[in-house]
N, C-alpha and C positions, 0 to 999 in steps of 0.2 A: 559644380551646380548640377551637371547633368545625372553622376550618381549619385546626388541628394533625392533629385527629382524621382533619380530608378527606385532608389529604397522605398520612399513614401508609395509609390505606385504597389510596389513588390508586397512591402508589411498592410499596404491596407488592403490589397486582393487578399491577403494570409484572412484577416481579421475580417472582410464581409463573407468568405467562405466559412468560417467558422461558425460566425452568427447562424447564416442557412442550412447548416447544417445542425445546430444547434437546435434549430428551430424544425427541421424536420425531422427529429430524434425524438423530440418532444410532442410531435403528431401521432409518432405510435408510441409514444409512452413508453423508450427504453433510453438508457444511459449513451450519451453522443462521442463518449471516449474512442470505440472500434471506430468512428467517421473519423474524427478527429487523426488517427493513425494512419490510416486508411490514402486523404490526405494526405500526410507525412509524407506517405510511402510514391505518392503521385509526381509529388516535387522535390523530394531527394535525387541522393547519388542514383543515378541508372534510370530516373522515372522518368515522367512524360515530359515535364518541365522543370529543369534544375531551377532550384534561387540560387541567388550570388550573392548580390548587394545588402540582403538581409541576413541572411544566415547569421552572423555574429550576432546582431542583435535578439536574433532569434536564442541563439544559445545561452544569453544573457535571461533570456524573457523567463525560460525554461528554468534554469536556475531557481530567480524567484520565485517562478509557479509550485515547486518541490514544497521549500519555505513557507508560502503561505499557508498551502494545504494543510503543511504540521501544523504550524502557530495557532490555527484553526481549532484546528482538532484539540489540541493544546488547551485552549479556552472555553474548552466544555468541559475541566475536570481541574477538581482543585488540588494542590499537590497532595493532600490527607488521601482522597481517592485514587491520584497515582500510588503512593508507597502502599495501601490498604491493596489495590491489586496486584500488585507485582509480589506483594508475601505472599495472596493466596492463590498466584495462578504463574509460580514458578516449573512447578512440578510440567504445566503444560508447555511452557520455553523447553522444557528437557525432552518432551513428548514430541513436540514441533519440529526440536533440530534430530532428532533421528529419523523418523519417519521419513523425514522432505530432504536430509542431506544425501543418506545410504542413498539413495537411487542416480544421482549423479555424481557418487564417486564409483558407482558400482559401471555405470554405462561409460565414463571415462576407464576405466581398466577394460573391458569388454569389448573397446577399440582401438587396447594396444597404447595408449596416451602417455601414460607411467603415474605416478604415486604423486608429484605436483602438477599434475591436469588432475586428476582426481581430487585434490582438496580445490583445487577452481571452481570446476562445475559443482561439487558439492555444495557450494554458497550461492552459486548462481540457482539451484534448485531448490533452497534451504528459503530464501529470503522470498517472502510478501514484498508487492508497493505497498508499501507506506500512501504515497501521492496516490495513485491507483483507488486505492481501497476509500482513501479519504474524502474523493472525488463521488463514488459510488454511494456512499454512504450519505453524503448531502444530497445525490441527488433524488433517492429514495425514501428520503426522511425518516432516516432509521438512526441518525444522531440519538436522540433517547431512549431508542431500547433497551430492553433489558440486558440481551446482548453484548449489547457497543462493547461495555468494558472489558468483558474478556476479550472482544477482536482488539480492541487498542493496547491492552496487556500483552497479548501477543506481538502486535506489532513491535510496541516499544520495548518489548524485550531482545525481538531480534536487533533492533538499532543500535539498541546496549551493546548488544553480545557484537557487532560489527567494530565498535570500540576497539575489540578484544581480533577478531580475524583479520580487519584489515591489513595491519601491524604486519600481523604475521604472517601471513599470504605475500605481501610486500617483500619481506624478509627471504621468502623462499623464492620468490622470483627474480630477487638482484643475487640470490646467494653469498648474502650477506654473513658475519658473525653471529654466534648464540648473544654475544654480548651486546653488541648494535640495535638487534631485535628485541633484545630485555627492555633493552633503556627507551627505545619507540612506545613498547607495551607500557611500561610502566607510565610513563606520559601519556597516552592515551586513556588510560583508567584512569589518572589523578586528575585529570582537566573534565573528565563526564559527569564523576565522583564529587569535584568543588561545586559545578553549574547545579548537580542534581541538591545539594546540601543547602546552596544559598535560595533555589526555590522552593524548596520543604522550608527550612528554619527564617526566611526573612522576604517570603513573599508579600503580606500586609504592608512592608515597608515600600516594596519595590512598586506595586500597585497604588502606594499614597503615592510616592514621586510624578511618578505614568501620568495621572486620574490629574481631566483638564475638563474644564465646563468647555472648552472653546475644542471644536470636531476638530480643526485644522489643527490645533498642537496636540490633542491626541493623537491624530492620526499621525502627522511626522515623528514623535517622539516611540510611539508604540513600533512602527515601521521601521526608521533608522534602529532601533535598539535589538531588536530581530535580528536584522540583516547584520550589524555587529558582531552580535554572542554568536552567528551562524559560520560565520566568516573566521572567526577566533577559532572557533571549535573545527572547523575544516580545515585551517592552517596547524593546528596541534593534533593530527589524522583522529578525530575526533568528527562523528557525522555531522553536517550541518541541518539535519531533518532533527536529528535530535536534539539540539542544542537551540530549532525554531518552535519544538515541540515543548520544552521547558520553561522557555521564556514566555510561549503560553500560559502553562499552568502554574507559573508564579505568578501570574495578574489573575483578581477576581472581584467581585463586586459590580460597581459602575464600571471600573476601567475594564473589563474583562467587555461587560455588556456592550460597553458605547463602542470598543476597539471590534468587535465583533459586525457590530452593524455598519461602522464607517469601510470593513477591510472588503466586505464578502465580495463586493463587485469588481474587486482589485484580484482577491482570489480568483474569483471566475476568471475573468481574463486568461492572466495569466498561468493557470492552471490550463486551460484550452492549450497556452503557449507551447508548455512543457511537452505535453503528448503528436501536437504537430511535429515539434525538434525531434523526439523519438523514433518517429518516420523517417523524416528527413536523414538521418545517418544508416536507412536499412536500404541497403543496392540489393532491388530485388533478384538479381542475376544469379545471387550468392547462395540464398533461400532453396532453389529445387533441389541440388547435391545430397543435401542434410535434412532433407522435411520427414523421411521417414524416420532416423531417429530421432528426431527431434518432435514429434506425433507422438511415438511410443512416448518418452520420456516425459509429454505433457500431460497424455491420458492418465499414466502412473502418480503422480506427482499431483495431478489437480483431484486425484483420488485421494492422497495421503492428506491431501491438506483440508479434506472435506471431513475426513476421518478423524484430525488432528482438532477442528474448528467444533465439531459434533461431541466430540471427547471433553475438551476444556467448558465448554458451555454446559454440558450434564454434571460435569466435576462442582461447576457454580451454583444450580438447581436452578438452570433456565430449562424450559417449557419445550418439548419436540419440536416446536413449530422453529423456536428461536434459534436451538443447538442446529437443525438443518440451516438456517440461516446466515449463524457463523461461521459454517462450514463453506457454506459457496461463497460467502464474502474473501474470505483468506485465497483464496484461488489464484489470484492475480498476481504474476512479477513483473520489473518493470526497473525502474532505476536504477536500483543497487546491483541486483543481478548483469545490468548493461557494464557500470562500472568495474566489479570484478572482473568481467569477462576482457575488458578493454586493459586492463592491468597486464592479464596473461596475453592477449595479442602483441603487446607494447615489447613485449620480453620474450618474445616469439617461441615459445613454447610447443605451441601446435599450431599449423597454420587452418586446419580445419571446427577449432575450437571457439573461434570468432563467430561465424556463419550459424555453427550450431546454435550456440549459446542467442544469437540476436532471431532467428526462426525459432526456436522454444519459447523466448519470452514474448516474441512477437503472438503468437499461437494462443499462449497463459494470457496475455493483456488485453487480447480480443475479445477470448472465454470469459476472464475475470467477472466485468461487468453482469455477462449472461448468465452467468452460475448465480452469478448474488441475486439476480433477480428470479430465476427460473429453480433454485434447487430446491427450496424449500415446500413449492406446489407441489413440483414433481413430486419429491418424494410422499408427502400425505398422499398424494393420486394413487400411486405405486404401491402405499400402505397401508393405504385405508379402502381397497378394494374388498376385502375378505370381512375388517372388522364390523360394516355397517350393517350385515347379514345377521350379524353373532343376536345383537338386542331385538331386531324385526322378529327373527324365529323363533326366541323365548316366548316374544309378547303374544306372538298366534299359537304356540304353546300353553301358554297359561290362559290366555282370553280373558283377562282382567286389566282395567286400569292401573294398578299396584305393579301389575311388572311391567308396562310399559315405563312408566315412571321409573322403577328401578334401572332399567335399562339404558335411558339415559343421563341416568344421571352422572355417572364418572365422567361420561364425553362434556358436560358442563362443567365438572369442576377442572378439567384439564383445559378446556376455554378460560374459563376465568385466570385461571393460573398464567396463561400465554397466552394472553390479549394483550393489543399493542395499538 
């Protein structure tokens, strides 16, 4: 009785702190995720006040917070628009993982680590949240941009592509067989490869099944079926982001809509959940040792991905304003990169690989939000100091209405082009 009483006490301080902070994020109008951490970081290992009695629950909470954010994101895009983006914006998954890998294989050799710490961090540096970005993007209202889809193309490709690393990372850190690691690989791509086939070729079917006039069996049937296909695909080293992310975009229509509006407040939640848990395993103690590489390697890297975000979005013929947009959005790591890194702690590899790895992402997941919201002014600020000069000088030049006019006009059609 008494540590029933402690939890309820424990998870409801978690859950009226998060509201308040919630609620003061949204007083200056920025993303509540860094609070949310921030937190994390108060009540975890080494903080002010440990949890006890919750934590498990916590870590369950967190789980499902991951899940929904996919399934979410999931249910804004019908599979025709997953497969139509993933053919045209491959080239930028190839773009993505060089840019964003090379710099943490390069700063693991750099400290002596060897050639498997080098492919660790390289994924830890490689990989976007998925949750992170998903969270950001609802809160910003930028779901409909023009944009979205190449960030989601991105994302979901490195999900895919995790498919394909985890396996193998796995493999290198037990020092396992080439043959062991084949037959994981090859089960990993034939389980991504069925879920992605049955939501292209027999999503209509799967969204009749779903599709309830009654909120209460949608919601349970939409929810359990999630958590299922996420759980399957996590138990066969297949991501469960992506497997919550599919099950999304095989439902569309009513069921997609009604599942959407019954889920969002279950998302929030527990999406808050997630980013607290993420705290909660960072002992600040760990943090000062590693913060200068671990700074270097964020500046570098939230560089690459800006670069990488700006590249894929001009490749698509989105608008300056949008390509700056999808560049600060992509900023953020967060999950997968925790995972990785907790792989190579597990198999003790390096023991200063940990600390780095959770200070870098800790750093990136703060950033994240603030880039996505902040880089795309910036940089017009930054860019468009010199050009608004260019048409004023013509016009007092020519001293006609005719070139004023002409002068502005390109700057309207590059509005109209990227307006949101």
């Amino acid at each position: 009785m008494h540590s029933s009483a402690l939890f309820l006490i424990e998870f409801g301080a978690v859950i009226l702190g998060l509201g308040l902070l919630g609620r003061l994020a949204g007083r200056f109008q920025f993303s509540p995720i860094p609070l949310y951490l921030l937190a994390g970081l108060a009540f975890g290992e080494g903080g002010l006040l440990p949890l006890g009695a919750s934590e498990e629950f916590v870590a369950i909470g967190a789980e499902i917070g991951v899940i929904l954010l996919l399934l979410m994101l999931g249910l804004e895009y019908t599979a025709s628009d997953l497969v139509s983006n993933l053919k045209t914006q491959y080239p930028a998954g190839l773009v993505d993982a060089t840019l964003n890998a090379l710099p943490g294989a390069a700063m693991a050799l750099l400290m002596g680590w060897g050639p498997v710490a080098a492919v660790v961090l390289a994924g830890v540096t490689w990989i976007s949240s998925s949750g992170v970005i998903a969270k950001v993007l609802g809160d910003l209202g930028r779901l409909g941009n023009r944009e979205t889809p190449v960030i989601l193309s991105i994302l979901v490709l490195e999900d895919l592509a995790m498919a394909v690393y985890l396996p193998i990372i796995t493999a290198l850190l037990a020092g396992v067989s080439v043959a062991a690691g084949s037959l994981t690989l090859a089960i990993a791509l034939g389980v991504a490869g069925l879920v992605l086939f049955l939501a292209v070729r027999y999503g209509r079917l799967i969204s009749r099944f779903v599709s309830s006039d009654d909120p209460e069996k949608l919601l349970l049937v939409v929810l359990g079926l999630t958590l299922l296909i996420a759980g399957i695909a996590q138990q066969l080293q297949v991501s469960a982001a992506v497997g919550a992310f599919l099950v999304g975009i095989a439902l569309s229509g009513e069921a997609a809509e009604g599942a959407h509006n019954l889920l969002s407040p279950l998302r929030d939640l527990f999406a808050a959940v997630f980013f607290v848990f993420f705290g909660l395993h960072t002992d600040p103690a760990s943090i000062p040792p590693v913060l200068l590489p671990a700074l270097a390697l964020a500046a570098v890297t939230a560089c690459t991905k800006v670069a990488t975000g700006y590249w894929a979005a001009k490749r698509a013929g989105i608008s300056v304003k949008g390509r700056w947009r999808a560049g600060g959005t992509l900023v953020a790591r967060g999950e997968f990169s925790i995972v990785i890194a907790g792989l190579a702690v597990t198999a003790g590899i390096e023991p200063e690989l940990g600390p780095l790895a959770t200070a870098y992402v800790l750093i990136l997941v703060i950033l994240g939000p603030l880039t996505a919201r902040y880089t795309q002014p910036l940089a017009m600020r930054l860019t468009g100091r010199r050009k608004p000069t260019e048409p004023a000088a013509q016009a007092e030049v020519a001293g006609t209405v005719e070139a004023v006019e002409a002068a502005e006009e390109p700057r309207e059609a590059v509005d109209q082009r990227g307006g949101h």
